[in-house]
N, C-alpha and C positions, 0 to 999 in steps of 0.2 A: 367520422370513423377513420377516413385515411389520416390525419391530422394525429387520434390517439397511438396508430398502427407508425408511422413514423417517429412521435415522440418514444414510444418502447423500444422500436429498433433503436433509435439511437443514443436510448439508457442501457442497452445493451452492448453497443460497440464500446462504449465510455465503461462500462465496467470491464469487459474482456481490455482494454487498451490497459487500465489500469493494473491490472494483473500482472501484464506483458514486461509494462514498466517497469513494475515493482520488481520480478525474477531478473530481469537485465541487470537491473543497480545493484542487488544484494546475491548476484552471482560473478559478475564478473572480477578478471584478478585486479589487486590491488593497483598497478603501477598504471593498469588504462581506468579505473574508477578515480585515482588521481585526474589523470589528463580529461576526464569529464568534469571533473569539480571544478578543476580550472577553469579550462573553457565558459562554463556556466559565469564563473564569476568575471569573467572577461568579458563578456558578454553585457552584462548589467555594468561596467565602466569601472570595476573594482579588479587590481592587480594583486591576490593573494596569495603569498609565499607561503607554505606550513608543509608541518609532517606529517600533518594528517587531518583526521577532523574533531581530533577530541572525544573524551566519552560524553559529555553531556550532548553535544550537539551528534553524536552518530547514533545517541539514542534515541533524539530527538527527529533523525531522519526516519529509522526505523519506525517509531510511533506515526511518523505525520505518513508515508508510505502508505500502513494499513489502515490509515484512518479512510483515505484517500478511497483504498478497497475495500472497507466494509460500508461507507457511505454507496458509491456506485453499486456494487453489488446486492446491496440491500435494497436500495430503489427499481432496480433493473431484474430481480427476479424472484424476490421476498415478498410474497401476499399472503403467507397466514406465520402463527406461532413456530408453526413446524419446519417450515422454509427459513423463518432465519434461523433454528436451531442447526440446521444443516449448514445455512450458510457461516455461523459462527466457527462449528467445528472445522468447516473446509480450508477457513483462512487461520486459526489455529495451525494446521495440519502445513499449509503452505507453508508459514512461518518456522514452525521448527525442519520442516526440508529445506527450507534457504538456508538456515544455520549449517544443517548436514553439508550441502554443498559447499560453505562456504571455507567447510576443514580441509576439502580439495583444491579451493581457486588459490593460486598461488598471490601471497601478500594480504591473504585474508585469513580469520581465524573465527569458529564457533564460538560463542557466548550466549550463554542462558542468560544473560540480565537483554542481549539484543531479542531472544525472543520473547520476555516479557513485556517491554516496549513494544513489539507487535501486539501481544495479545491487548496489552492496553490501545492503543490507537483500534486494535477491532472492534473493543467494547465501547468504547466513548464513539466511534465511527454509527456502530449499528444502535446504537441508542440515539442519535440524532437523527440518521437516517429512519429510522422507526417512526420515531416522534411526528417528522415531517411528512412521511404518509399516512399516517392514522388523523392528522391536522389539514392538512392538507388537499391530498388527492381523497381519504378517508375510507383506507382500504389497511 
């Protein structure tokens, strides 16, 4: 029993962390989202000079972001039909607010194709994560 009770807490902190994450990256301004990109890439031994990230690949982050969040989030507190219908619409709802903020962070700009790339990384996210506890855990 302690064993199931620790595994949920800490599908739970992995989903809230997740979240956290996600609002960080797709709020903050432009010029310190640079200086993280970098870093990261310096980090892995790779020295990338650019102007930015491109639309394929920022859509690409967007999508993999909520994939990220609808996976943890759906294992972490999704047990029937009706929970992930909430939890779809909630990360939905996040996504187009990360857009709205993102008309105010300076060096950043709204795009409805960045939040269809969320909502796809939600759906392809919570249809695995689905799959995997109905197989799975069988819940």
């Amino acid at each position: 029993m302690r064993t199931l009770l620790n595994e949920r807490l800490g599908l739970k902190l992995c989903a809230l962390s997740s979240l956290c994450f996600t609002l960080l990256v797709l709020v903050l301004p432009g010029d310190q989202l640079d200086q993280l990109s970098n870093s990261f890439w310096q980090l892995l031994g790779r020295d990338l000079q650019h102007d930015g990230p491109g639309i394929l690949n920022d859509k690409l982050v967007h999508g993999l972001l909520f994939f990220c969040c609808a996976i943890s989030n759906v294992l972490a507190w999704v047990e029937d039909a009706f929970g992930l219908w909430v939890t779809l619409i909630a990360l939905a709802v996040l996504g187009a607010t990360t857009e709205i903020l993102q008309y105010f962070a300076p060096g950043r700009s709204m795009s409805a194709l960045d939040w269809l790339a969320d909502l796809v990384g939600v759906v392809f996210g919570a249809l695995l994560a689905r799959r995997l506890q109905l197989r799975v855990i069988g819940r």
